[in-house]
N, C-alpha and C positions, 0 to 999 in steps of 0.2 A: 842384586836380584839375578838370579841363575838364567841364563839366555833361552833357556826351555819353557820358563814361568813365562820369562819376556813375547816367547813366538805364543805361547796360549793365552795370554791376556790379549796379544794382539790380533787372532784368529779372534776370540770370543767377540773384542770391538766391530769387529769387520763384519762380522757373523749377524749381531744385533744392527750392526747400522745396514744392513744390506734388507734389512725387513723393513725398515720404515716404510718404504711406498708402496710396500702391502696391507701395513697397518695403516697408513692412509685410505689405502682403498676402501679396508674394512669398513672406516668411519664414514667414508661418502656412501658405499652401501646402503650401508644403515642410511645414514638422512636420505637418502631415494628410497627408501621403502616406507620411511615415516611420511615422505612428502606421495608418496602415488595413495597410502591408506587416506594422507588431506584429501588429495584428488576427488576421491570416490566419495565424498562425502558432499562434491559440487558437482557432480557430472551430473548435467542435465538431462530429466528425459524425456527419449525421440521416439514417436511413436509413427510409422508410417502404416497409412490406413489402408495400404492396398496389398501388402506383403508381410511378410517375418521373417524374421532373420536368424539364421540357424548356425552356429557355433560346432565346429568338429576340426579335426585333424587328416590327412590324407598322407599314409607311406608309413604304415607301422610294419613292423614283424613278430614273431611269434616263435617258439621252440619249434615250430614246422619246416622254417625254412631253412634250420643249420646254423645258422649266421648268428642267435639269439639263445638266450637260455629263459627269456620270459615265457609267463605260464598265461592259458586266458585268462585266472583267477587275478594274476600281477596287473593285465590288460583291461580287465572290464573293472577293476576297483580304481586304475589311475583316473578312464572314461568317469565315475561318476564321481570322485572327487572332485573333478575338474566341472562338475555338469556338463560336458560335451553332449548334443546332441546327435553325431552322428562320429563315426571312425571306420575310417578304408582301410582295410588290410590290402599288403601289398607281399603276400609269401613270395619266396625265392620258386623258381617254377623242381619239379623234380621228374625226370622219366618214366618213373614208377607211379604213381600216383597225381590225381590233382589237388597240389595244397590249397587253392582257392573254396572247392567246396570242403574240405574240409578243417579251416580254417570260421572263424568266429563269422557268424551271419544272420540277419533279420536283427531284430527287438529284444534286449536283452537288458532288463533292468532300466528302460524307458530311454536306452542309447540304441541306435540304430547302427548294426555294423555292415559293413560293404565286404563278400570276400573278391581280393583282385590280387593281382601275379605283381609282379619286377622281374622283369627277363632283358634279354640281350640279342643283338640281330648278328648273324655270319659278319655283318657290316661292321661291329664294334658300336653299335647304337644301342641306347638303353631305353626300355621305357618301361610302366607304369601301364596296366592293360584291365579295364574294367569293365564288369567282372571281366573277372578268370572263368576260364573255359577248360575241358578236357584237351588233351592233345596240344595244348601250346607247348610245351617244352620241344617238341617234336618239328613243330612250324619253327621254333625262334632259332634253328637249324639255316633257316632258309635267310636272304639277305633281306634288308629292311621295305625293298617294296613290295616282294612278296609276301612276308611278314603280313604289313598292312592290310592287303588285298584280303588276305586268309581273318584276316580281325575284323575289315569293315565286312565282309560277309556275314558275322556273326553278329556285327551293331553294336561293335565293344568299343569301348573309347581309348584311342593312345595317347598318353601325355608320356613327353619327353621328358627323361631325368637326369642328373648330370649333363644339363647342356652342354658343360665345358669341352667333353670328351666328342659329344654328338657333332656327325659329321652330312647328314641326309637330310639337310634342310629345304631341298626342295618335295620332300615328301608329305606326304598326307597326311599330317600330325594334327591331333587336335588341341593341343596346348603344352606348355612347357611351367617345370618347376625353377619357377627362378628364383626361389629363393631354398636353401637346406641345409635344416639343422646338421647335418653332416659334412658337409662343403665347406659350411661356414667353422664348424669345427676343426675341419684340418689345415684352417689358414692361422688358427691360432699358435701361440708359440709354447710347447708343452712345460717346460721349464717354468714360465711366466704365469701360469693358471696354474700347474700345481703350487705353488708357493702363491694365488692369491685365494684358492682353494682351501689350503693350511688355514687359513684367517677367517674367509668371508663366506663358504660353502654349508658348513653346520646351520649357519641361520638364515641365512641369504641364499641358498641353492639355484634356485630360479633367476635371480638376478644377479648372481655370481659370474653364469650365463650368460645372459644378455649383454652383457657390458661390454663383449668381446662380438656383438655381434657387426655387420657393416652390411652396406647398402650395396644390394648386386647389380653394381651398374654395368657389367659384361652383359649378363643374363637380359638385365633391363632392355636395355642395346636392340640387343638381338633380338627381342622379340617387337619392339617400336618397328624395327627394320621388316618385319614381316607384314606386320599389321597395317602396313600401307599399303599393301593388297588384298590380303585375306583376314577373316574372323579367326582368332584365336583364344585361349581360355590361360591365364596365370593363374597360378598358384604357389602356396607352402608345401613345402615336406617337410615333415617330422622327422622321417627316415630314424622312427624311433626302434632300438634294438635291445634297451638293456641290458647292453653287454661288455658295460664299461665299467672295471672295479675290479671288488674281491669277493667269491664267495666259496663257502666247504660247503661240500654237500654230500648226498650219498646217490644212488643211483634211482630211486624213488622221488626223487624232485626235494624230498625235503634238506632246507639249506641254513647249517646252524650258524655260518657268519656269510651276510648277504649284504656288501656294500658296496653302493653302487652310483654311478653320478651322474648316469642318466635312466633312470628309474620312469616307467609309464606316467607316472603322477608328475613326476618335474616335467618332461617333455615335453607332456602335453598342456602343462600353463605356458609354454614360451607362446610361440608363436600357431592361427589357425588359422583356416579358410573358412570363411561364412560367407553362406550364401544366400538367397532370397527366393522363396516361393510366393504367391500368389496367395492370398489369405482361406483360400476355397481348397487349395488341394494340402493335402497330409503329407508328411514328413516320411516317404518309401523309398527304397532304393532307386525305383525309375523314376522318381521327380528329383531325389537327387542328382541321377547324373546325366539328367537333360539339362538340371540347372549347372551342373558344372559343365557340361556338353558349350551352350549356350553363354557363358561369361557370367554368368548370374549372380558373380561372388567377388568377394574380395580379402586382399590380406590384411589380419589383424595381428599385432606385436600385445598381444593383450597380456603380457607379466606389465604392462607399464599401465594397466587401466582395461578392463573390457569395451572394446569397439562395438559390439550390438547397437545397432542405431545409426551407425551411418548411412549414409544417404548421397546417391550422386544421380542425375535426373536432367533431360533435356526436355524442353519444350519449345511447342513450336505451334503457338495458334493453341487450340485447343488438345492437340497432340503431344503425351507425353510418354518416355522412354526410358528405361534404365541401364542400369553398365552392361554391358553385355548386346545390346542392342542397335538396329540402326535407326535414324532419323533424318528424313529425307532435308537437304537446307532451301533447294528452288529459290523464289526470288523473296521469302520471308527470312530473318533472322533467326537462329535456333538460341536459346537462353538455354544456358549449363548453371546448374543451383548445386550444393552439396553442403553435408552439416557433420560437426561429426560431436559425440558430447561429451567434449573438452577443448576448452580456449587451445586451437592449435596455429598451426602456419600452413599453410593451404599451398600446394602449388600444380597448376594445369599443365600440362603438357601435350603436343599437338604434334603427332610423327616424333616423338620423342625431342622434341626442343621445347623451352621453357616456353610460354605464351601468357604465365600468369602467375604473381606469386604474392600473395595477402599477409599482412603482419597478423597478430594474433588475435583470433576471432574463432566463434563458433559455426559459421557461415558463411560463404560466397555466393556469386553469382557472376559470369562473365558471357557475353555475349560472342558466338563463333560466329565469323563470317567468311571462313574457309573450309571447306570440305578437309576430313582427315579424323584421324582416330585420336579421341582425346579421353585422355586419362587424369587420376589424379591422385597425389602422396602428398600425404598429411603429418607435419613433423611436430613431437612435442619437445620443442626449447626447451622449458623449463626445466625438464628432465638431465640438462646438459649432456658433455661427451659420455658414448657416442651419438646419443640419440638425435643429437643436431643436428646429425649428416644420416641417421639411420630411422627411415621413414616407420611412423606408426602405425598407418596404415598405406596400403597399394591398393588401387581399386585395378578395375578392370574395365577396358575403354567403352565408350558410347564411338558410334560410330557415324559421322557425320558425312553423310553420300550426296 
């Protein structure tokens, strides 16, 4: 045999055996999507009779901000595939005009949209500013305290984004993204996801995804670290742009090859923020984002199963409390209950150390008998790597004073 046949027989071998442990993956895919469709077919449910629990996304963009070539039509069809109940826009700010109003806002095919900014301080601080107002591109000029000062006059909420980069943490922040589809994106290895992409993306999109995602225990960290002083609010970014792919088009928006791998409709099944209102007031903007203001929410990884229904609750006496909230402990015990509806692994955390962690059940209960901010992340095992290390859900702390 000719030594040219010999080198491409053996590139060919090399070539084929260097996919197997993407056709592997392929195959675990698939059985994790066959085993979440078992899932949903036992997930219990949780009906709490004092609230409801509201499903959306927060840090989208749009062709407004530059950054994006999505259209609102791309945007409010992924929203109600998804049934989301609500979605924050988050435009890039611009000199000229204010993308926030003129970005997607109110009720719109029975999804509620938020318009709000992502800007940047003189400081190199980023944040997430709701709503968006006139004139912020102009203020985010100015360093991050005046920043702040010029936004709480207006009653706008600042949450921090790319913690990693943020450096103003004794500032007036009302909450941070600790966890984003974008961050988490660029720790991946690009090589290694397009060649599992090749395989598992066509049918498995969402979960092709996921499986690359990991638990932000920096972000986590840092915000445990805070919250033994102060109230603060966690949350997801989407930081959805799609504008990841290939598309032809013409200058009219219309686009004859459109492919894309993070598309409004994948995005926004990965991961969401749900929050909790009070069963008496309506799902508006301002009770939105008093409940996001307030901790009112928490993080669901819902491609692995819809979290709707979770529950996390202190009592004390007759006295009872949710994430987000304080409860005073005095010389009675405070009881922490939470449920969530799927046999998971439950674990407590107090100033961000462990204090509690349950084998596989649909409910706990642990008694605090220290003052401190306790939170809790709910992991589903069965799901195996990564999800054994990458929580289900992240609530957001009760606060034990």
């Amino acid at each position: 045999m000719k030594l040219w046949k010999k080198i491409s027989i053996g590139l060919l071998c090399a070539g084929f055996l260097s996919q197997i442990p993407f056709l592997i993956n392929r195959v675990k895919t698939g059985e994790l999507a066959a085993q979440i469709e078992d899932q949903k077919a036992r997930t219990s449910e949780t009906s709490n009779t004092d609230y409801r629990d509201y499903k959306g996304v927060i840090h989208a963009h749009s062709f407004l901000g530059g950054h994006s070539t999505g259209t609102f039509d791309e945007v409010i069809s992924g929203a109600q595939k998804n049934k989301l109940d609500y979605v924050v826009m988050t435009e890039h700010v611009s000199k000229h005009y204010d993308t926030s109003a003129m970005t997607l806002r109110g009720k719109n095919e029975d999804v509620l949209f938020v318009g709000g900014n992502e800007t940047s301080t003189a400081d190199g601080d980023r944040f997430l500013i709701l709503s968006g107002f006139p004139g912020l591109a102009r203020i985010s000029r100015s360093g991050t305290n005046l920043f702040l000062s010029e936004a709480r006059s207006k009653n706008k909420l600042a949450f921090v984004t790319y913690p990693k980069s943020f450096k103003s943490w004794d500032a007036d922040i009302d909450g941070i993204e600790v966890f984003s589809l974008h961050t988490n994106a660029k720790s991946m290895n690009p090589v290694t996801f397009l060649l599992d992409a090749l395989w598992s993306y066509r049918s498995y999109p969402g979960l092709t995804l996921a499986r690359y995602f990991g638990r932000p225990a920096i972000n986590l960290e840092r915000f445990d670290a805070l919250t033994k002083t102060k109230r603060l609010t966690l949350f997801a970014g989407s930081d959805a742009h799609s504008n990841i792919g290939l598309h032809l088009g013409d200058d009219s928006n219309n686009k004859y090859i459109n492919f894309k791998f993070d598309r409004y409709e994948t995005i926004f099944k990965l991961v969401r923020t749900h929050i909790l209102l009070p069963k008496e007031k309506d799902l508006d903007q301002a009770n939105l984002l008093t409940a996001l203001k307030n901790g009112n929410a928490y993080i669901g990884v819902d491609i692995l199963g819809d979290t709707s229904g979770f529950t996390f609750t202190a009592q004390r006496g007759n006295e009872t409390k949710i994430l987000g909230e304080e409860i005073r402990l005095d010389d009675e015990k405070v009881l922490l209950k939470s449920s969530a509806p799927q046999p998971s692994r439950f674990v407590i955390f107090k100033n961000g150390e462990i204090v509690y962690e349950s084998d596989t059940t649909t409910e706990v209960s642990f008694t605090a008998k220290e003052k401190g901010a306790y939170r809790i992340e709910v992991y589903l095992d069965a799901c195996g790597a990564p999800f054994d290390k990458m929580p289900w859900i992240i609530s957001n702390p009760i606060y034990v004073r």
